[in-house]
Z-matrix of the N, CA and C atoms (Angstrom, degrees):
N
C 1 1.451
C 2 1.525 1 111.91
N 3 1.341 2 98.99 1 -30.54
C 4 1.995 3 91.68 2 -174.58
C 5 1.601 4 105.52 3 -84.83
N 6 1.263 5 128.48 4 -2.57
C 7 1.176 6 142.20 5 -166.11
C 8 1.737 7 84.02 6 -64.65
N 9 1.495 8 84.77 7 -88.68
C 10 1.768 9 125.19 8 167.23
C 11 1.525 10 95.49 9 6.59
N 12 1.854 11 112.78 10 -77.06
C 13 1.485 12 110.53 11 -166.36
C 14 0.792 13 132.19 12 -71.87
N 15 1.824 14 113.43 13 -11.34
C 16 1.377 15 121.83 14 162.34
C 17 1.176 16 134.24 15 -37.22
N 18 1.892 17 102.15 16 -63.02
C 19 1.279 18 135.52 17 -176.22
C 20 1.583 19 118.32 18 -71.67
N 21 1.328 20 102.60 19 -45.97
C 22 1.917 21 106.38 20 150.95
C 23 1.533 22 134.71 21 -48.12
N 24 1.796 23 100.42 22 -56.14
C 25 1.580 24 97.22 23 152.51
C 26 1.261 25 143.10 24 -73.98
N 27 1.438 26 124.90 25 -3.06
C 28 1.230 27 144.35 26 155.74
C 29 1.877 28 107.10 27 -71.16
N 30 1.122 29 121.60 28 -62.86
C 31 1.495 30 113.79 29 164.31
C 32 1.393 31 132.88 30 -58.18
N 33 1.156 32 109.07 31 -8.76
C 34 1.430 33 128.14 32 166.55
C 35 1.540 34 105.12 33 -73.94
N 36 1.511 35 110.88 34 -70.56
C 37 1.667 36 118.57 35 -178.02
C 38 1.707 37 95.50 36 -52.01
N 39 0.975 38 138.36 37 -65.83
C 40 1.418 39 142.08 38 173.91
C 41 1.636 40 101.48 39 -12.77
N 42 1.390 41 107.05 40 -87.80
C 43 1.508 42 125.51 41 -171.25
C 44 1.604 43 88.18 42 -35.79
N 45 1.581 44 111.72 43 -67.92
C 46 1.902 45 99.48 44 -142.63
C 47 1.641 46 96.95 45 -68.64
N 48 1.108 47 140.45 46 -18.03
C 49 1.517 48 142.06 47 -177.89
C 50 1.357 49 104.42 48 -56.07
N 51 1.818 50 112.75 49 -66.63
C 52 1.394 51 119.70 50 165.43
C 53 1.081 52 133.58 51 -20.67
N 54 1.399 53 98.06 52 -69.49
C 55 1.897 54 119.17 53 162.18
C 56 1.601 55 118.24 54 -42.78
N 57 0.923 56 99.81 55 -67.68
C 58 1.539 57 111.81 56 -177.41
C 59 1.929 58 100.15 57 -42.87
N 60 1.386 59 110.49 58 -66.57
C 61 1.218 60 128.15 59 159.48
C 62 1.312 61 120.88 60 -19.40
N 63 1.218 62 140.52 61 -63.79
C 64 1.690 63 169.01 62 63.47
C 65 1.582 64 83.43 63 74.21
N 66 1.488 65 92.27 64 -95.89
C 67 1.553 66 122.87 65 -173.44
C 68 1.996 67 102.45 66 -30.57
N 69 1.085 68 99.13 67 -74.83
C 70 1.345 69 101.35 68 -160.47
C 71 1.684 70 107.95 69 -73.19
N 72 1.282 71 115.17 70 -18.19
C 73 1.988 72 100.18 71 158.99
C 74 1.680 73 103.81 72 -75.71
N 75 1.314 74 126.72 73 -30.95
C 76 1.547 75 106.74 74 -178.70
C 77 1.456 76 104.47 75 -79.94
N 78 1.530 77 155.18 76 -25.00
C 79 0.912 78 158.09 77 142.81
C 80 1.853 79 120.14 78 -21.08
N 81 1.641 80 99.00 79 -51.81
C 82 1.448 81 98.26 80 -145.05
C 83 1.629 82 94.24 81 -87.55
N 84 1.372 83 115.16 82 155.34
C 85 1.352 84 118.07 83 -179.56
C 86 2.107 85 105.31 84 -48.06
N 87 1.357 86 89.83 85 151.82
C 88 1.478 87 89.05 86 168.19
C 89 1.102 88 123.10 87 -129.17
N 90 1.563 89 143.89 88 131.52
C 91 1.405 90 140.66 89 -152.29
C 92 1.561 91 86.84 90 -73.17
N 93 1.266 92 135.14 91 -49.05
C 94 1.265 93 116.06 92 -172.86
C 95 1.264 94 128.23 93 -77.36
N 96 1.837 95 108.49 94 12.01
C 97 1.673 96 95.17 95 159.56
C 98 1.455 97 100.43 96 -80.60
N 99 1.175 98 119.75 97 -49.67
C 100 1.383 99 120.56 98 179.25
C 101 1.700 100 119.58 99 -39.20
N 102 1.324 101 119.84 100 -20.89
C 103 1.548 102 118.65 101 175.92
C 104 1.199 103 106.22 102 -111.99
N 105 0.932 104 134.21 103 12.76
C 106 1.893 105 156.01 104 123.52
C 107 1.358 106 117.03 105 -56.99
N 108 1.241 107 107.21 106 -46.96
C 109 1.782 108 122.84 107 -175.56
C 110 1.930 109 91.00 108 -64.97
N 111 1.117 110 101.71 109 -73.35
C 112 1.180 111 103.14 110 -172.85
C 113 1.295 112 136.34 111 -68.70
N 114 1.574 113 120.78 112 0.76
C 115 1.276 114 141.09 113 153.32
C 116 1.340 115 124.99 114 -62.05
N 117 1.669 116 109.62 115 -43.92
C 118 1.384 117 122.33 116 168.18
C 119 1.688 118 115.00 117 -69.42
N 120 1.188 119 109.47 118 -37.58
C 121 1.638 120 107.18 119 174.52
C 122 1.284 121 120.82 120 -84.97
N 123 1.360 122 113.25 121 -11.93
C 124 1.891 123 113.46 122 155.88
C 125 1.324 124 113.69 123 -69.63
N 126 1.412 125 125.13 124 -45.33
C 127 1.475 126 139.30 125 -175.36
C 128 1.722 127 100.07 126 -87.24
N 129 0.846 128 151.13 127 24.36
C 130 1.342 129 153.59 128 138.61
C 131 1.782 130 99.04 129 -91.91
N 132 1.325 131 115.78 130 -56.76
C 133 1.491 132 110.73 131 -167.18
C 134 1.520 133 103.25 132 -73.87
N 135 1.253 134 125.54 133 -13.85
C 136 1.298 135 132.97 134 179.67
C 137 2.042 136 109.75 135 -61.17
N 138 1.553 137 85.65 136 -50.93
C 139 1.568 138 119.62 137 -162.23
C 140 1.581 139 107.73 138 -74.89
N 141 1.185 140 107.77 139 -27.38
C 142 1.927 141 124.47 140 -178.43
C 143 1.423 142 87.39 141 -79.89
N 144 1.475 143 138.06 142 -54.05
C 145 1.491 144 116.45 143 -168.35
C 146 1.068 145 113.56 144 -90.74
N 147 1.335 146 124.53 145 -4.13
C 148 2.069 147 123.87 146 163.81
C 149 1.539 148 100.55 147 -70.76
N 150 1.291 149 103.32 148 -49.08
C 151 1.534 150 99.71 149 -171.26
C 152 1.281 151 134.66 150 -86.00
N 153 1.667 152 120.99 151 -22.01
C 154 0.812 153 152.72 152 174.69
C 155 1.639 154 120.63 153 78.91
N 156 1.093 155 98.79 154 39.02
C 157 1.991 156 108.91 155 -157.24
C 158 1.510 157 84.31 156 -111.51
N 159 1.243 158 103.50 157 156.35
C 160 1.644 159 105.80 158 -175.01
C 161 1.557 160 102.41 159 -110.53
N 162 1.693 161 122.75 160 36.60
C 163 1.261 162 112.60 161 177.32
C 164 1.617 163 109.91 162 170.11
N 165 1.026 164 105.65 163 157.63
C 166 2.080 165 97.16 164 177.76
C 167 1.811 166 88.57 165 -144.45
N 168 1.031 167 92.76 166 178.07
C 169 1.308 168 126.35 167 -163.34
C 170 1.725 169 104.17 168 -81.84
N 171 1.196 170 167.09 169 138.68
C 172 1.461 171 127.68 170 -121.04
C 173 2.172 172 76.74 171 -138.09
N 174 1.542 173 116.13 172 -15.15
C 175 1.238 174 117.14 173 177.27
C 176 1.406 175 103.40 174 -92.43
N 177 1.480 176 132.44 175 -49.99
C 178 1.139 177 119.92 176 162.02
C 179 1.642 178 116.46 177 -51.15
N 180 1.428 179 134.15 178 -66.05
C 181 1.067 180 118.63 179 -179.27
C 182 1.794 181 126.23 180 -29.41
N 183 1.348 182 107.20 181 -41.76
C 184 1.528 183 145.84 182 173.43
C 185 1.581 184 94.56 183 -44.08
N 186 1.479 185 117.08 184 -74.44
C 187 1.297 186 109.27 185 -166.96
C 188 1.773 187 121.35 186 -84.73
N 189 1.407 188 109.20 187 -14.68
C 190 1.376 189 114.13 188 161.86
C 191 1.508 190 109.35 189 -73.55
N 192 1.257 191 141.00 190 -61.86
C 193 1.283 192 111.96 191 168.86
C 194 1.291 193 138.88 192 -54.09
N 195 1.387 194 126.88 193 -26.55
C 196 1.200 195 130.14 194 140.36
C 197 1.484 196 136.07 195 -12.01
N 198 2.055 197 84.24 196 -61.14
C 199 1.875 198 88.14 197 176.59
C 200 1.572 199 123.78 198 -84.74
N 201 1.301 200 88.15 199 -14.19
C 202 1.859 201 93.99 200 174.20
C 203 1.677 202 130.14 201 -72.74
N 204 1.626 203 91.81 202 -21.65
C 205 1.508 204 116.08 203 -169.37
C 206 1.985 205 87.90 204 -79.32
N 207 1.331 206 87.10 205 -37.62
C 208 1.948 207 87.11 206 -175.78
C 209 1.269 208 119.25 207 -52.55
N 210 1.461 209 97.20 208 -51.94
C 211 1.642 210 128.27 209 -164.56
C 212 1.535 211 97.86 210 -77.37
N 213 1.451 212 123.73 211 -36.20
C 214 1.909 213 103.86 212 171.62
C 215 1.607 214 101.57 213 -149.61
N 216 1.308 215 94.54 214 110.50
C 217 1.871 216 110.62 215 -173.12
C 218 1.714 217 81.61 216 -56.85
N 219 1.151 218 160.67 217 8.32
C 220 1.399 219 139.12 218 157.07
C 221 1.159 220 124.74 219 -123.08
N 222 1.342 221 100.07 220 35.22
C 223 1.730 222 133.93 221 165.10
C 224 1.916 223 101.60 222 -42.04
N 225 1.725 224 108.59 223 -90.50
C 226 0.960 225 105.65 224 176.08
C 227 1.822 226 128.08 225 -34.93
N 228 0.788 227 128.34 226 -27.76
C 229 1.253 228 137.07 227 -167.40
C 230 1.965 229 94.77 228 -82.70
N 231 1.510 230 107.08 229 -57.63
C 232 1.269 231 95.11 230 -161.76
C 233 1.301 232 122.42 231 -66.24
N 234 1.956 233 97.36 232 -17.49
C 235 1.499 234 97.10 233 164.36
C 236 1.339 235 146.07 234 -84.86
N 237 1.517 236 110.96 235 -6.84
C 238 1.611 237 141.10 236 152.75
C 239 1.885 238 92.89 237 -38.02
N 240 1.625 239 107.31 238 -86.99
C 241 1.248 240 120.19 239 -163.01
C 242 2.022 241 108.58 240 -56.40
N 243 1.143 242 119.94 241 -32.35
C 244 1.316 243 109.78 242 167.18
C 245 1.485 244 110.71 243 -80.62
N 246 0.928 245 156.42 244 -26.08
C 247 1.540 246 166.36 245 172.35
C 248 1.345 247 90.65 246 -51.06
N 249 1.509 248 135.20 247 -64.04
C 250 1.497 249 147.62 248 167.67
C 251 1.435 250 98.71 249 -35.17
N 252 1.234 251 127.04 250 -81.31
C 253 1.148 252 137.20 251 -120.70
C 254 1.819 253 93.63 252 -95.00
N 255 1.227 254 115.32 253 -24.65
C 256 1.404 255 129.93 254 152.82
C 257 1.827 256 122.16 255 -42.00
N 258 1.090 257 67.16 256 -71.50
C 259 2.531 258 96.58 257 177.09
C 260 1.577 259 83.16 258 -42.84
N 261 1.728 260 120.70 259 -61.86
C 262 1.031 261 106.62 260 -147.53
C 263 1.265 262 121.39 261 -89.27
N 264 1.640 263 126.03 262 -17.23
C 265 1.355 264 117.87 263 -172.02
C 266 1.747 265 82.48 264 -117.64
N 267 1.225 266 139.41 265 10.13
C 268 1.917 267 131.25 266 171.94
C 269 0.979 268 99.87 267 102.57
N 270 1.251 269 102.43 268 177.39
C 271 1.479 270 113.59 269 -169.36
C 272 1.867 271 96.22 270 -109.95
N 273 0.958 272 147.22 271 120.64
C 274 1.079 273 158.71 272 -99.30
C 275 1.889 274 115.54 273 174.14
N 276 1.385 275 128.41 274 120.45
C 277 1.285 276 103.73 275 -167.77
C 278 1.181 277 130.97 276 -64.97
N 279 1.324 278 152.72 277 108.63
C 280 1.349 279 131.93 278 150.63
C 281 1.410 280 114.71 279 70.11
N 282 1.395 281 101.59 280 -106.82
C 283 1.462 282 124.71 281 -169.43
C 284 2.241 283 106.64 282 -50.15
N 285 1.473 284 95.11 283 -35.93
C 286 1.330 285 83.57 284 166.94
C 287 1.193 286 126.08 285 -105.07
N 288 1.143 287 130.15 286 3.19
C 289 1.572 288 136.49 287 140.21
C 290 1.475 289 120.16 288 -55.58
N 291 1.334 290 104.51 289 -15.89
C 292 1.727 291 101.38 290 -179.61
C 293 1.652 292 102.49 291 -83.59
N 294 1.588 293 95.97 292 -58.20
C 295 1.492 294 108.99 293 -177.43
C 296 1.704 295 106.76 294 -57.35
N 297 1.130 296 135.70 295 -46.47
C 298 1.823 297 118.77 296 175.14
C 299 1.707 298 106.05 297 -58.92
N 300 1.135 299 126.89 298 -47.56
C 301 1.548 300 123.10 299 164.68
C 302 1.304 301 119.35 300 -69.40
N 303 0.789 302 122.32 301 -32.17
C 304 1.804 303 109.48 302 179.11
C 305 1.746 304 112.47 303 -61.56
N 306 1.233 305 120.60 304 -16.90
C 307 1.172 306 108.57 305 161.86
C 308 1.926 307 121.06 306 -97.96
N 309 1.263 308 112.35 307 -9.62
C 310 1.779 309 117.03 308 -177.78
C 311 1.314 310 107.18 309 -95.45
N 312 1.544 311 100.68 310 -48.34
C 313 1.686 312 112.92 311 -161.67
C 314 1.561 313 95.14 312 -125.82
N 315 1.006 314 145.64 313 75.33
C 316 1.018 315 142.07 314 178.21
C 317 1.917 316 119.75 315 -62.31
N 318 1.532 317 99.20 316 -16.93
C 319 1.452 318 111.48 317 -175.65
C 320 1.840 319 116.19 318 -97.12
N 321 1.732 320 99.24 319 -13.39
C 322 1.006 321 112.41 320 170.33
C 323 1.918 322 109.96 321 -84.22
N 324 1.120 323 98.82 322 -27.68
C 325 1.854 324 109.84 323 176.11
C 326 0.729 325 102.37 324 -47.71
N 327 2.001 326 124.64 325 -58.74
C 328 1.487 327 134.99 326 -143.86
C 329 1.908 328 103.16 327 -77.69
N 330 1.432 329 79.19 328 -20.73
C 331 1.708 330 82.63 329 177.65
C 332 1.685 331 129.66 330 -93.14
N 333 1.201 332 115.84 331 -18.66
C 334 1.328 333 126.63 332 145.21
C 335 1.410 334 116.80 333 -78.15
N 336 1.268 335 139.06 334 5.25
C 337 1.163 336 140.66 335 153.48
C 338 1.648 337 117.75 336 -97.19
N 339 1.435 338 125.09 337 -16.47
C 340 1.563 339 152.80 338 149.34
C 341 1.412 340 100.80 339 -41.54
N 342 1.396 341 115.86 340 -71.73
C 343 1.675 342 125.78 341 -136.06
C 344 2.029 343 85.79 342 -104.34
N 345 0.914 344 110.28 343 -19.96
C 346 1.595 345 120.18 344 -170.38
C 347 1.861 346 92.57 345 -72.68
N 348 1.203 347 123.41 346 -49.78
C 349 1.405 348 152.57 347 -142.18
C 350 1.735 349 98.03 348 -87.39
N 351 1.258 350 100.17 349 -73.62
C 352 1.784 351 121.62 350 161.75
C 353 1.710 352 93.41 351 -42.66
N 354 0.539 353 108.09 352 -88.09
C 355 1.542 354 108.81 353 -156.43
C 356 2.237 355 109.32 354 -41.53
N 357 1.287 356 90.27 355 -53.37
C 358 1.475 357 95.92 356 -177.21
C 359 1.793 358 109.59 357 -71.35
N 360 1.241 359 107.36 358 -58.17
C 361 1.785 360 112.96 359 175.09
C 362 1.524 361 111.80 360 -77.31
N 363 0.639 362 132.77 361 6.69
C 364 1.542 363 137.38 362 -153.69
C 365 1.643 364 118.27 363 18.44
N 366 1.386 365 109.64 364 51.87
C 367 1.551 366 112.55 365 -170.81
C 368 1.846 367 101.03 366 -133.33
N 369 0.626 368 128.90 367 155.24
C 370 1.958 369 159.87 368 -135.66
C 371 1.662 370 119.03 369 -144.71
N 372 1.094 371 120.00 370 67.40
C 373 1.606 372 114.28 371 -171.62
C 374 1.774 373 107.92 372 106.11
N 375 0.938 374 94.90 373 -177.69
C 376 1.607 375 119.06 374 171.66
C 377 1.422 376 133.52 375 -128.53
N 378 0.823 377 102.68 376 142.48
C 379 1.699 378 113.88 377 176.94
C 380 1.669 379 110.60 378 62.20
N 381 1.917 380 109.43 379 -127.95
C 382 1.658 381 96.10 380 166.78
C 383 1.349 382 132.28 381 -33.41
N 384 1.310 383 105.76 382 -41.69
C 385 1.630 384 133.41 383 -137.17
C 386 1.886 385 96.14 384 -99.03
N 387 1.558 386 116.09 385 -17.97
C 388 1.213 387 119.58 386 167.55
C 389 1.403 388 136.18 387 -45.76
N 390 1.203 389 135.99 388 90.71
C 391 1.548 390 126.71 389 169.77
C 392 1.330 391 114.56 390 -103.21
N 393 1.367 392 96.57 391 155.46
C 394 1.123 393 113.88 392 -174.70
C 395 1.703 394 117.75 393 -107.14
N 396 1.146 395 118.45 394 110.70
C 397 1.551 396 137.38 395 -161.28
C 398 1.598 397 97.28 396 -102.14
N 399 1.147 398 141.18 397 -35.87
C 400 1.558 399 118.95 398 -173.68
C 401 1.775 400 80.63 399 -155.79
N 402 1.889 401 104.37 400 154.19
C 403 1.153 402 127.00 401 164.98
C 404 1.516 403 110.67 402 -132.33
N 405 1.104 404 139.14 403 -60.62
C 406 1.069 405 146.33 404 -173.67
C 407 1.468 406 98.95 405 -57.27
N 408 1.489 407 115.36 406 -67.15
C 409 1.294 408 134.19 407 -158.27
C 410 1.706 409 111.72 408 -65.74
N 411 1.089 410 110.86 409 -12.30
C 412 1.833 411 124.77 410 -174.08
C 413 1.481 412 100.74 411 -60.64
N 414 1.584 413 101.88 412 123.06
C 415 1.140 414 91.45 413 170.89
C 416 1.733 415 145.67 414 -73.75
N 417 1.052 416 84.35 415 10.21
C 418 1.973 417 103.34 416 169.63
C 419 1.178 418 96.71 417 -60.83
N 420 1.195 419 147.36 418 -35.13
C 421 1.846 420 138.48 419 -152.81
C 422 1.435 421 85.42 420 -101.38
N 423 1.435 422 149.41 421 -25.02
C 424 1.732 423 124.50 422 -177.58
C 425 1.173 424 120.65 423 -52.29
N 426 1.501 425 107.78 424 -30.51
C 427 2.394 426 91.74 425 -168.83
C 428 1.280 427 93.18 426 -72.46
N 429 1.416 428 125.52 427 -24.49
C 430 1.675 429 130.32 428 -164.00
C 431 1.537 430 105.11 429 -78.88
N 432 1.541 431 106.92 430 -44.14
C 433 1.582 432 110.65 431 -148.54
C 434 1.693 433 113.28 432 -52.14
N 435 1.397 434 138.99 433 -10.94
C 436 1.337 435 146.65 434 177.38
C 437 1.602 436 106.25 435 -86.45
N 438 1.424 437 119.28 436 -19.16
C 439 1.274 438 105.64 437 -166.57
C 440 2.030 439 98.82 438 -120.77
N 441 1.613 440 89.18 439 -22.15
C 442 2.120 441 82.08 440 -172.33
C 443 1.252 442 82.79 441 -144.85
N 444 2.067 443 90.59 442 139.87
C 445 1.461 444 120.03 443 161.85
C 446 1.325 445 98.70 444 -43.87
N 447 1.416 446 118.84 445 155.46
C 448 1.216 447 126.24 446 -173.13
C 449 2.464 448 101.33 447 -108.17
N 450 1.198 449 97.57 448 87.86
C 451 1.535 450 101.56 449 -152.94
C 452 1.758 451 118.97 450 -54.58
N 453 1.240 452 99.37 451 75.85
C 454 1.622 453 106.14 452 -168.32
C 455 1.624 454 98.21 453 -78.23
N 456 0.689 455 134.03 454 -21.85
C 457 1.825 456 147.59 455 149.01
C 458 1.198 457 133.73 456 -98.23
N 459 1.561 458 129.47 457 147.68
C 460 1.419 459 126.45 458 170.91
C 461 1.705 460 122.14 459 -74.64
N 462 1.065 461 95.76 460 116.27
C 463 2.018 462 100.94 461 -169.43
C 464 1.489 463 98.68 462 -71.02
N 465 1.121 464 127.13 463 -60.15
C 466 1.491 465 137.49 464 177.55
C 467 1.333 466 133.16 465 -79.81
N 468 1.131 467 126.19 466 161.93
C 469 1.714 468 136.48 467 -157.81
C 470 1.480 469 85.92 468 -74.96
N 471 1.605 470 115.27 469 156.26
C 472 1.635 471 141.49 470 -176.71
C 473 1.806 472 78.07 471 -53.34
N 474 1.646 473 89.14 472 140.38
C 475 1.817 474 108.41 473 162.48
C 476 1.344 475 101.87 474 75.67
N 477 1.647 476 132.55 475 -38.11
C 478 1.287 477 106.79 476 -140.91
C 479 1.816 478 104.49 477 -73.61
N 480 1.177 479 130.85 478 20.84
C 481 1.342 480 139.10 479 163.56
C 482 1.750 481 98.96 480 -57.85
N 483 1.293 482 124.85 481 -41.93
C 484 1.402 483 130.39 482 -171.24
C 485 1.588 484 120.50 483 -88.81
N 486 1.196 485 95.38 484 -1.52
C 487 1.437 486 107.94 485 173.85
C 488 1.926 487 104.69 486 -89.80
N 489 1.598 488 91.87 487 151.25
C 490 1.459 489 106.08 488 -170.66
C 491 1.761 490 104.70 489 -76.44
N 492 1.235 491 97.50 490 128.38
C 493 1.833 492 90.31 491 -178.44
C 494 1.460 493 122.27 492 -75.13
């Protein structure tokens, strides 16, 4: 029997060490929130000179980088090298940032056409593989948003879109 309580109170001290252990790595700061932290604030400053908006929404920004990081484990990276390549030839709209890369970097294009896409539709991938990260918040609804509800629901009975107004 005294064996017994040994080996019980020994698995006991075991468990709470673990725990404790447990506890204090999910507690303690982690360098890789911080290279997370700073992934999202490159890809926000990335996203202000594609788009030319002087700001995003810091939970939307949050969940669009999120889905991009999903959608290409060399997310961070491509936005290092466009962040560069930005600084260095200006900040420039979009559409002609695609066209000067689509012939050098063609993989850097696909990615200002990624984060360009996310940001305006609020959607993440294609086809199956498509999510959808913001609806309301997409910036397609701003030239509108002063004049039309932005219709995240159906206001009217099935069909009546086909009815004569």
């Amino acid at each position: 029997m005294g064996e017994r309580k040994r080996v019980c109170f020994a698995m006991r001290r075991a468990m709470l060490a673990g725990a404790g252990a447990s506890a204090a790595f999910a507690f303690a700061p982690s360098r890789a929130a911080g290279v997370v932290a700073a992934d999202v604030d490159m890809f926000v400053a990335v996203s202000m000179k594609l788009t030319g908006r002087a700001g995003f929404d810091p939970l939307v920004a949050g969940r669009v980088h999120a889905a991009l990081l999903r959608a290409d484990a060399e997310f961070p990276d491509k936005m290092k090298r466009l962040d560069h390549w930005l600084s260095t030839h200006g900040g420039t709209p979009s559409d002609v940032v695609t066209a000067a890369l689509q012939a050098t970097q063609p993989e850097l294009a696909r990615a200002v056409g990624s984060v360009v896409r996310a940001w305006y539709l609020g959607v993440v991938g294609e086809g199956e593989r498509a999510e959808v990260v913001a609806f309301e918040r997409a910036l397609m609804f701003d030239p509108v948003r002063d004049m039309l509800t932005v219709p995240s629901y159906c206001r009217g009975t099935p069909a009546d879109w086909a009815k004569k107004p």
